[in-house]
ZAMARGU-4260 file (C-alpha; in steps of 0.2 Angstrom, whole numbers, plus 5000, padded with zeros to 4 digits):
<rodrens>
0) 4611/5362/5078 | 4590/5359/5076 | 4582/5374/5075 | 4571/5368/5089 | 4589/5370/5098
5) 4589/5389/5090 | 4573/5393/5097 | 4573/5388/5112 | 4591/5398/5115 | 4582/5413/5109
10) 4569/5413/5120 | 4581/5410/5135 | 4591/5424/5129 | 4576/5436/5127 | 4570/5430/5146
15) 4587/5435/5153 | 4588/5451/5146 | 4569/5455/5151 | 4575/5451/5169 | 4592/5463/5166
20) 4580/5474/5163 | 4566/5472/5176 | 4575/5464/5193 | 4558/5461/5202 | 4553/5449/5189
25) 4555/5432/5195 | 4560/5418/5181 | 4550/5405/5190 | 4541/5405/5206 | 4545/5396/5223
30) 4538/5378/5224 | 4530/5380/5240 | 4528/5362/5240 | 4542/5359/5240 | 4544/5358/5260
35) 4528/5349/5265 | 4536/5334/5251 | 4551/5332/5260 | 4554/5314/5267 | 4561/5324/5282
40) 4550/5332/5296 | 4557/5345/5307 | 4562/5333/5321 | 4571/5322/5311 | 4583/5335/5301
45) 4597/5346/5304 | 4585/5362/5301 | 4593/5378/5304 | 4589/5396/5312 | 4596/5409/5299
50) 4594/5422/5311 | 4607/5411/5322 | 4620/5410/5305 | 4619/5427/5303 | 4622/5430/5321
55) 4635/5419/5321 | 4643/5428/5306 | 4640/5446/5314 | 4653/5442/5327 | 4666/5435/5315
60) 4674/5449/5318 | 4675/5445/5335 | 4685/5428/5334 | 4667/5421/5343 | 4660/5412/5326
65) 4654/5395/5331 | 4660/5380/5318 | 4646/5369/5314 | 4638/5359/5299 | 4618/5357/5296
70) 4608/5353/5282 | 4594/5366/5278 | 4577/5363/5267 | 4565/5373/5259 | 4569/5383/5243
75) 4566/5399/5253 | 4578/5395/5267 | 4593/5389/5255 | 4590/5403/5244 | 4592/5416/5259
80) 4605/5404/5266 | 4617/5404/5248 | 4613/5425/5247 | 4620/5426/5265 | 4633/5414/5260
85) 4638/5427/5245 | 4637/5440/5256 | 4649/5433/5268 | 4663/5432/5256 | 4676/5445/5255
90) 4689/5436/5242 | 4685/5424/5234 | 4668/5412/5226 | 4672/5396/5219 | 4656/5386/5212
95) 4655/5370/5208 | 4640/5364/5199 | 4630/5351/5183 | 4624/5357/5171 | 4609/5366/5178
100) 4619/5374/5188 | 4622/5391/5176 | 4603/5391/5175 | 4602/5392/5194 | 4613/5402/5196
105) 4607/5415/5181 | 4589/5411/5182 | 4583/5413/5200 | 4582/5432/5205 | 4591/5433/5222
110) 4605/5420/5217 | 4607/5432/5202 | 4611/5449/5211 | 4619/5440/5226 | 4632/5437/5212
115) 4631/5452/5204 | 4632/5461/5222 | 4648/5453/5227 | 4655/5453/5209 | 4654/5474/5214
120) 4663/5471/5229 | 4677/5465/5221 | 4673/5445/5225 | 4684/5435/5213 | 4672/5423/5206
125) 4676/5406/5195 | 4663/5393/5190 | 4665/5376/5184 | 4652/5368/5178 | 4645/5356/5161
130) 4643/5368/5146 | 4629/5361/5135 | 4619/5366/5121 | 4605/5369/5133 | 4614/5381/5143
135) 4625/5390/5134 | 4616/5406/5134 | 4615/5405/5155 | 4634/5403/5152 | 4637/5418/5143
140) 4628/5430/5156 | 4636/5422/5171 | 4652/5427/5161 | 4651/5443/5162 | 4654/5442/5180
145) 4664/5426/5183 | 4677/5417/5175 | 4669/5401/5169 | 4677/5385/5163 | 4670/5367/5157
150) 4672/5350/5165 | 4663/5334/5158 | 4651/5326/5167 | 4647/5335/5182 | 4636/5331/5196
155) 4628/5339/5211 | 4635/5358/5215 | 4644/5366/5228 | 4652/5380/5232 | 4667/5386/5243
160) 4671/5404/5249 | 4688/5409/5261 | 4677/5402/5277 | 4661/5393/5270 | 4656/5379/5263
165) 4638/5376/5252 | 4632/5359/5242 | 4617/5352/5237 | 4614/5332/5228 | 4602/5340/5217
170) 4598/5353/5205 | 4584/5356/5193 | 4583/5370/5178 | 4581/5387/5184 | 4574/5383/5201
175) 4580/5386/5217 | 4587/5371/5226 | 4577/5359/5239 | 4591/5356/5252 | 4608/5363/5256
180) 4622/5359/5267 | 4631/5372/5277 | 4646/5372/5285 | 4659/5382/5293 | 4672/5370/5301
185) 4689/5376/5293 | 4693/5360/5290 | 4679/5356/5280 | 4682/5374/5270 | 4700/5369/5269
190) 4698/5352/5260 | 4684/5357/5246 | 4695/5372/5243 | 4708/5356/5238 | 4694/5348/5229
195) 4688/5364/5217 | 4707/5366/5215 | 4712/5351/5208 | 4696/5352/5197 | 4699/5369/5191
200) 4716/5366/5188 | 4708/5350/5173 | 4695/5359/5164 | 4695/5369/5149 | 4689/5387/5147
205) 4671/5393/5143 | 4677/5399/5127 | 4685/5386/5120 | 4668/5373/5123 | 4656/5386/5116
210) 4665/5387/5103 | 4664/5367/5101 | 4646/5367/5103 | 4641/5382/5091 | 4656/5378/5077
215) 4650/5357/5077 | 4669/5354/5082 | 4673/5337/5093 | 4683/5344/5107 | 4701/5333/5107
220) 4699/5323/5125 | 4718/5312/5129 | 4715/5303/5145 | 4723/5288/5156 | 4710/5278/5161
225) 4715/5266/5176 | 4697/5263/5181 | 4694/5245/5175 | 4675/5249/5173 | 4678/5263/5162
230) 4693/5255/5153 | 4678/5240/5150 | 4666/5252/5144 | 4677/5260/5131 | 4681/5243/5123
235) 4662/5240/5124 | 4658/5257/5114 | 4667/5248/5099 | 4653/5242/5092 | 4643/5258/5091
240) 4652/5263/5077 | 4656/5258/5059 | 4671/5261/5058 | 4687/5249/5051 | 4695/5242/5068
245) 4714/5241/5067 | 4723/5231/5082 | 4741/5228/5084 | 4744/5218/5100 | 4756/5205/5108
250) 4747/5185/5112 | 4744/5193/5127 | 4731/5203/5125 | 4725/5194/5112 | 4721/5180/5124
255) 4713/5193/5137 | 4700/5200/5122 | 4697/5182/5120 | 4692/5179/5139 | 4684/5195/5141
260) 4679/5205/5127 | 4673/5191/5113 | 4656/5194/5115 | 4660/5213/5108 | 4668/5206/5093
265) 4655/5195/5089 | 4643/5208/5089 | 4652/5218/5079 | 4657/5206/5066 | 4638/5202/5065
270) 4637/5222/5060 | 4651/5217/5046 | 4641/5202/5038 | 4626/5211/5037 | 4635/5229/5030
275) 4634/5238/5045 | 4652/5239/5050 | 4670/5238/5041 | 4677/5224/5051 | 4692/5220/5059
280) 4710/5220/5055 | 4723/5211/5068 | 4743/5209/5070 | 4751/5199/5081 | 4765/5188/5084
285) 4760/5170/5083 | 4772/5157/5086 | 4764/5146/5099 | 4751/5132/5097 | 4738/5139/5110
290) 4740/5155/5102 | 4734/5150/5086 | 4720/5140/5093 | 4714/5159/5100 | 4719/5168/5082
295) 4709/5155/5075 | 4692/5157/5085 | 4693/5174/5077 | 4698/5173/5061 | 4682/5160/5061
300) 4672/5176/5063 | 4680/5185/5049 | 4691/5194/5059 | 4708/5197/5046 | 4724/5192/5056
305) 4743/5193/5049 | 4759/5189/5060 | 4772/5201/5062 | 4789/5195/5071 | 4795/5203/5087
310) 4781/5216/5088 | 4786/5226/5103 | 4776/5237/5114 | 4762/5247/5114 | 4748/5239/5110
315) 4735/5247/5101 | 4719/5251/5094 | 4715/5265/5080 | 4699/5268/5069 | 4692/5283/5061
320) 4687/5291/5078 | 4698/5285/5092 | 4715/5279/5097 | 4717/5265/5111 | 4736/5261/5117
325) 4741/5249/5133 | 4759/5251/5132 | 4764/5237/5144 | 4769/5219/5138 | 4758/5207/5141
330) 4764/5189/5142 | 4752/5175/5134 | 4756/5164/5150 | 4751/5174/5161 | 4732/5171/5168
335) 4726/5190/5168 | 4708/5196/5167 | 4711/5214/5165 | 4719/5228/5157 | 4728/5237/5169
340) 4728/5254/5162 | 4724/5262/5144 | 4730/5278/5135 | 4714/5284/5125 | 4714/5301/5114
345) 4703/5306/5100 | 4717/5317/5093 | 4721/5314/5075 | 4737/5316/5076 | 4738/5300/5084
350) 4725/5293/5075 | 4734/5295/5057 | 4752/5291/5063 | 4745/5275/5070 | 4734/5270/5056
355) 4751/5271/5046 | 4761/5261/5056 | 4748/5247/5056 | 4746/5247/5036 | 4767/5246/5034
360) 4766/5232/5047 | 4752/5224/5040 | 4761/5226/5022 | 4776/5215/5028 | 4765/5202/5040
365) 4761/5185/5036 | 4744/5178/5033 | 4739/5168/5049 | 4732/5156/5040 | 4748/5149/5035
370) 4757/5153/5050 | 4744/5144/5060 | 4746/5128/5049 | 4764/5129/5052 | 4763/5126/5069
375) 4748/5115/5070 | 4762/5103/5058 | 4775/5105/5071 | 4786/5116/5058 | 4797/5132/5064
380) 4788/5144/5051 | 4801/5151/5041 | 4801/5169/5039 | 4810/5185/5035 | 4805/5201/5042
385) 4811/5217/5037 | 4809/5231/5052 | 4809/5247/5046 | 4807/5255/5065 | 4823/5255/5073
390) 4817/5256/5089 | 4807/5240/5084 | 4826/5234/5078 | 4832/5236/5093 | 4821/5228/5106
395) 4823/5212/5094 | 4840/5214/5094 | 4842/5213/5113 | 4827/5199/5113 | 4836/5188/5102
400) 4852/5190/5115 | 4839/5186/5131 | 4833/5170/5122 | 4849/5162/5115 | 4855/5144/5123
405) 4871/5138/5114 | 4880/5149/5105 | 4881/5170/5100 | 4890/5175/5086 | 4892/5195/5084
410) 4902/5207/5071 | 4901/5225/5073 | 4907/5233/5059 | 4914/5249/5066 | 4922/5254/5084
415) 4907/5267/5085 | 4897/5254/5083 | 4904/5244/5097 | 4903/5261/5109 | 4884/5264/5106
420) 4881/5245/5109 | 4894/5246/5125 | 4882/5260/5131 | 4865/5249/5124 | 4871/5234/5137
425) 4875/5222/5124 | 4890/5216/5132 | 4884/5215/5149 | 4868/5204/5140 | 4883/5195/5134
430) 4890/5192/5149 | 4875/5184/5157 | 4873/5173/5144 | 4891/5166/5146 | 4890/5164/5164
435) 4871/5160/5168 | 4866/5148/5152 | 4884/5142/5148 | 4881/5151/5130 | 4897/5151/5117
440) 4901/5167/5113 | 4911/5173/5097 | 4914/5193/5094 | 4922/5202/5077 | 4926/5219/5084
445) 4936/5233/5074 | 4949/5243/5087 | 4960/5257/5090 | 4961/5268/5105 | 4944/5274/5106
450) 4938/5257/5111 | 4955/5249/5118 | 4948/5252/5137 | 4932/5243/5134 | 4937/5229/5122
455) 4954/5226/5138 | 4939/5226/5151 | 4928/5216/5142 | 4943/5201/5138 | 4948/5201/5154
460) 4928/5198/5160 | 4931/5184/5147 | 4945/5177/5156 | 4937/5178/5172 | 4923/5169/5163
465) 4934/5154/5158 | 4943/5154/5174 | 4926/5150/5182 | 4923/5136/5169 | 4940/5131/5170
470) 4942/5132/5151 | 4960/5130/5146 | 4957/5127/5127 | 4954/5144/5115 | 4941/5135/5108
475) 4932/5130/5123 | 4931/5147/5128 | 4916/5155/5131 | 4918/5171/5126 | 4931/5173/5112
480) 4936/5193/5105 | 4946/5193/5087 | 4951/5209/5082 | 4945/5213/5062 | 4947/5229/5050
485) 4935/5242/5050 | 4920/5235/5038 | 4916/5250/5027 | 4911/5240/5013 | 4897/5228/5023
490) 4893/5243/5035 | 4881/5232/5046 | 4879/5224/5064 | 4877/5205/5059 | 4868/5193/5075
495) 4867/5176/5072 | 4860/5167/5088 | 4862/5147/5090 | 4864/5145/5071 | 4846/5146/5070
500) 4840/5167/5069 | 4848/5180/5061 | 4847/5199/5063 | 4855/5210/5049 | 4856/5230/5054
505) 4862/5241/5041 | 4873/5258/5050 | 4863/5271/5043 | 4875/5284/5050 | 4888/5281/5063
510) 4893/5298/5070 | 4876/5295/5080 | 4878/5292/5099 | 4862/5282/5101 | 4859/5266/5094
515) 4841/5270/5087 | 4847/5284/5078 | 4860/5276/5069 | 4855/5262/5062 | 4844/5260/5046
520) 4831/5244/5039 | 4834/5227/5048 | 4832/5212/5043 | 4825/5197/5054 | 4828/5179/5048
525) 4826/5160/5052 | 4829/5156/5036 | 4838/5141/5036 | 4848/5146/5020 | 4850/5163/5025
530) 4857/5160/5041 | 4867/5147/5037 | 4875/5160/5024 | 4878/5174/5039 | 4884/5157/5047
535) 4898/5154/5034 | 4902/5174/5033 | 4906/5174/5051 | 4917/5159/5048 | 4928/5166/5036
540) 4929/5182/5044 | 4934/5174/5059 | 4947/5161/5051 | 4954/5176/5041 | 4958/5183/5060
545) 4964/5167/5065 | 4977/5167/5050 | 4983/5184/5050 | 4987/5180/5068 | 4997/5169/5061
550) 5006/5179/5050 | 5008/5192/5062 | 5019/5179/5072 | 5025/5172/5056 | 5032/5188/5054
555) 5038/5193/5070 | 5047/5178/5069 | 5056/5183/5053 | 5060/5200/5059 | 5068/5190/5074
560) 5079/5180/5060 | 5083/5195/5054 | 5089/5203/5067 | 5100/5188/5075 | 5106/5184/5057
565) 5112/5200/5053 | 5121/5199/5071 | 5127/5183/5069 | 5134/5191/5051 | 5142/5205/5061
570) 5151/5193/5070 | 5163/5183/5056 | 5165/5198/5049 | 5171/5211/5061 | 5184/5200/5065
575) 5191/5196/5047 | 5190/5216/5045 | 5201/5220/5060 | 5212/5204/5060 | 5217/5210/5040
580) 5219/5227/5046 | 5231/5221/5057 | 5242/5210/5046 | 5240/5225/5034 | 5248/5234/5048
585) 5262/5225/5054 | 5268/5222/5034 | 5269/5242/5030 | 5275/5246/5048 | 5289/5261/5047
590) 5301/5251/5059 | 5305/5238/5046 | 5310/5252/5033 | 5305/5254/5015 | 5314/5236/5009
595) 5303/5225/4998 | 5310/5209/5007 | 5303/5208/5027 | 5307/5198/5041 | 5291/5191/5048
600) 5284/5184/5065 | 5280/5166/5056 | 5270/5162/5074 | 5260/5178/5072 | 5257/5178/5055
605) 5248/5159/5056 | 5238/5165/5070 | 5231/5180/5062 | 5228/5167/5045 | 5218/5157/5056
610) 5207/5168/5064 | 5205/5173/5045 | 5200/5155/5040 | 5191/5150/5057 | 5179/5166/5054
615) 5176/5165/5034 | 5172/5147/5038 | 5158/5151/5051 | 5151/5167/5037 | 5151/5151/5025
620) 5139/5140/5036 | 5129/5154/5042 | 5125/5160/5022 | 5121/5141/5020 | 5111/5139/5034
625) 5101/5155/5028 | 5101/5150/5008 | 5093/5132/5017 | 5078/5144/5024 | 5075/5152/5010
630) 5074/5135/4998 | 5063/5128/5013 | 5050/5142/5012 | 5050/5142/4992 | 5048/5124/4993
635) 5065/5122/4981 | 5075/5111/4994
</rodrens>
């Protein structure tokens, strides 16, 4: 603060305590010209008869108050005319006014004790006006006997009781004011009450701004600006300061600064060559031929530009000072002019977190230069992308699904992991792609019962899938689940999408329910060798399913063997037992006595000797058939 500043506040200080202490002096006198100047003769305005407003306000009380509006000039009339206003209230004063208004309001006599006067009677009275350096000591009296609060760039004044309504254009320091309008239409009352309302209910309280202004602090502002003028005018201010420009933005906006805003970054690059400014850092997502022609215009400038794969929204702007963000995503096809809305805050917070998310993006960009020379070649620039933001990770993870055309290969390593991506709308991106684009998909999914439900509904969507396409073969299919192990050891979600882009997701911890949460660093690739060897991973994993289903059956079928062999076993066997026990029998039987030498059935005796050899001869076969088997699958037959 100057001391010209200081002084100047002291001597309005010492003028309004002179006048506390002697009421008849007059801070500044009535401009008696003030009437004869106006553009407006009697004939031609809406004068009033205050003795017809004060007549009209006598009989309030008598339900007979007239509602009109008129317009009333001369400083002495719309002094008389505010003082009767005052006087009128019983509840409530609600003032609206610029900057000059606290030295109108303090600094003209009658104004001052009509406040005072109805702040006695108990008249709850709030002003809302521009607190500035200049009148902060005007501030300070009026609150003693109002509450005040700050509002930015006020204009005009007006103020609004429980049934009247004062405004005036135009103010000037410490005088009264040429022209007031007055009205008591209920109507009219009703809908500036709304009006101070709604501005009260955004400002900040006298306190808080004095303290800004005395302290040298810059108050935080954090707006929404949806006013394209405004929006425009904040870009514009860019080059005021000297401060490093960091922007991270889709091709989209880069394409709209280009139409629109170019002449600001010209000017401010001119500041950079001659040592005025810091210059300009810019990320973005190049992979388009009319993209780079735009990146390179700028980077002819001196602008520094990296690439950055699958940036996602917001879009912003940070420097030392102030924090742009857009948060919508802006496609470089579309023709668009404008910026629709923009998020602005001079609040560090902001400012630092953003400034460090721009320098870990700009650490693992890619010069443009060679991205742009890349494409200008015809060449798919190959890169790989670590993203550390999982959110990031996650809006490329369901890009890369929107964007495939021939073939989706997915392992999730754990049945959590297939639940949070279940909830995510993986499966149903999934879906889509097989029905809509004919897109081959092949899934590795671990299961047990937590997932059974899901991986039976989504097989049977499968099927319907093929029914549709009347795809008979398995290998035509185009959606294909295999069942794997739980990968404990890998511990991350593996995309591959038409052989040509992988996306790698390490499980940072997978009791979380949200996908963001649990997942750790990613890595984006279009690597040819690096996706080739996801390629060949996938493969195995998913030929090792197709032989272990093989060996299941294998298996199952050998448990079957077993099972009719060892009843095909029983069968020879039980007979020989029974048919031996019988002979046994009928040799010791009582009823041919204890005599060493028997008379025997010859007839019977053959027939139980032959169902004897008839049954040991079908055990022989079936042991050789099995003994067969068994050199067949040892290769020794």
């Amino acid at each position: 603060m100057t001391i010209k500043n200081n002084i100047d506040q002291e001597k309005t200080k010492k003028r309004l305590d002179n006048e506390n202490e002697n009421p008849s002096v007059r801070l500044v006198k009535e401009d008696k010209k003030s009437n004869s100047n106006n553009q407006y003769s009697d004939s031609e305005c809406y004068d009033i008869d205050l003795k017809a407003i004060k007549s009209d306000t006598d009989n309030n009380n008598n339900n007979s108050l007239e509602e009109k509006t008129v317009v009333v000039y001369g400083e002495d009339k719309t002094t008389e005319l505010i003082v009767q206003t005052l006087n009128n209230a019983q509840d409530r004063w609600d003032n609206y006014a610029d900057c000059q208004g606290p030295t109108v309001a303090m600094g003209v006599e009658q104004l001052r004790k009509g406040m005072r006067h109805a702040y006695d009677r108990g008249v709850k009275i709030k002003y809302l006006s521009e607190i500035t350096k200049h009148n902060i000591n005007y501030c300070k009296e009026l609150m003693k006997i109002a509450e005040v609060r700050h509002v930015d760039n006020a204009k005009g004044g007006m103020a609004v009781s429980e049934s009247e309504y004062i405004a005036t254009a135009k103010l000037q320091e410490a005088k009264p004011v040429s022209h007031l309008i007055h009205s008591n239409v209920m109507e009219i009352v009703e809908q500036q009450q709304y009006v101070f309302k709604s501005l009260w209910a955004n400002a900040i309280p006298a306190t808080q701004r004095i303290r800004e202004i005395e302290d040298g602090h810059k108050r935080i502002e954090t707006r929404v600006l949806d006013d394209q003028d405004e929006i425009n005018n904040k870009i514009r201010s860019l080059s005021e300061d000297g401060e490093e420009i960091l922007i991270c933005s889709d091709t989209g906006l880069l394409k709209i600064v280009h139409d629109c805003f170019f002449s600001v970054y010209q000017e401010i690059m001119e500041k950079y060559d001659k040592g005025y400014h810091k210059g300009v850092r810019w990320i973005t997502d190049l992979s388009h031929k009319e993209d780079a022609n735009i990146a390179r215009l700028f980077m002819d400038m001196g602008i520094k530009i990296r690439s950055v794969r699958n940036l996602s929204p917001p879009n912003f702007l940070v420097t030392d000072r102030v924090f742009f963000s857009n948060a919508e995503k802006i496609d470089h096809n579309q023709d668009r002019k404008t910026i629709k809305q923009m998020f602005t805050t001079n609040d560090v917070l902001y400012i630092n977190q953003y400034k460090m998310t721009f320098e870990e993006l700009w650490k693992n960009g890619l010069d443009a230069v060679d991205i742009i020379e890349d494409i200008e070649r015809g060449l798919d620039a190959e890169r790989v992308d670590i993203i550390v933001r999982s959110n990031n990770a996650e809006n490329a993870y369901l890009d890369l699904l929107r964007s495939s055309n021939k073939e989706v290969m997915l392992i999730l390593p754990t049945v959590n992991a297939f639940l949070r991506q279940w909830k995510l709308g993986v499966f149903e991106l999934i879906t889509q792609a097989a029905v809509n684009r004919n897109v081959k998909i092949r899934i590795l999914i671990p299961t047990n019962k937590k997932n059974a439900k899901f991986v039976e509904r989504l097989e049977k969507q499968s099927l319907l899938i093929d029914n549709t396409s009347n795809n008979e073969n398995d290998n035509n299919k185009n959606v294909q689940i295999r069942s794997i192990q739980t990968l404990t050891e890998t511990g991350s979600t593996i995309l591959i999408v038409d052989k040509k882009v992988s996306l790698v997701m390490e499980l940072k911890d997978d009791s979380k329910e949200k996908f963001h949460e649990a997942i750790g660093i990613s890595t984006y690739s279009n690597s040819k060798a690096g996706v080739l060897s996801y390629v060949s991973i996938f493969e195995n994993l998913w030929n090792q399913t197709e032989l272990y289903q093989h060996l299941k059956k294998s298996e199952e079928l050998q448990k079957d063997f077993i099972r009719i062999a060892a009843h095909e076993l029983r069968s020879p066997i039980q007979p020989i037992l029974i048919i031996s026990e019988m002979l046994k029998s009928s040799v010791n039987s009582k009823e041919l006595g204890d005599s060493p030498q028997i008379r025997v059935d010859r007839q019977e005796i053959n027939d139980y000797i032959d169902a004897i050899i008839r049954n040991t001869r079908k055990l022989v076969s079936l042991t050789n058939s099995i003994l067969d088997i068994t050199r067949i699958e040892t290769n020794s037959l």
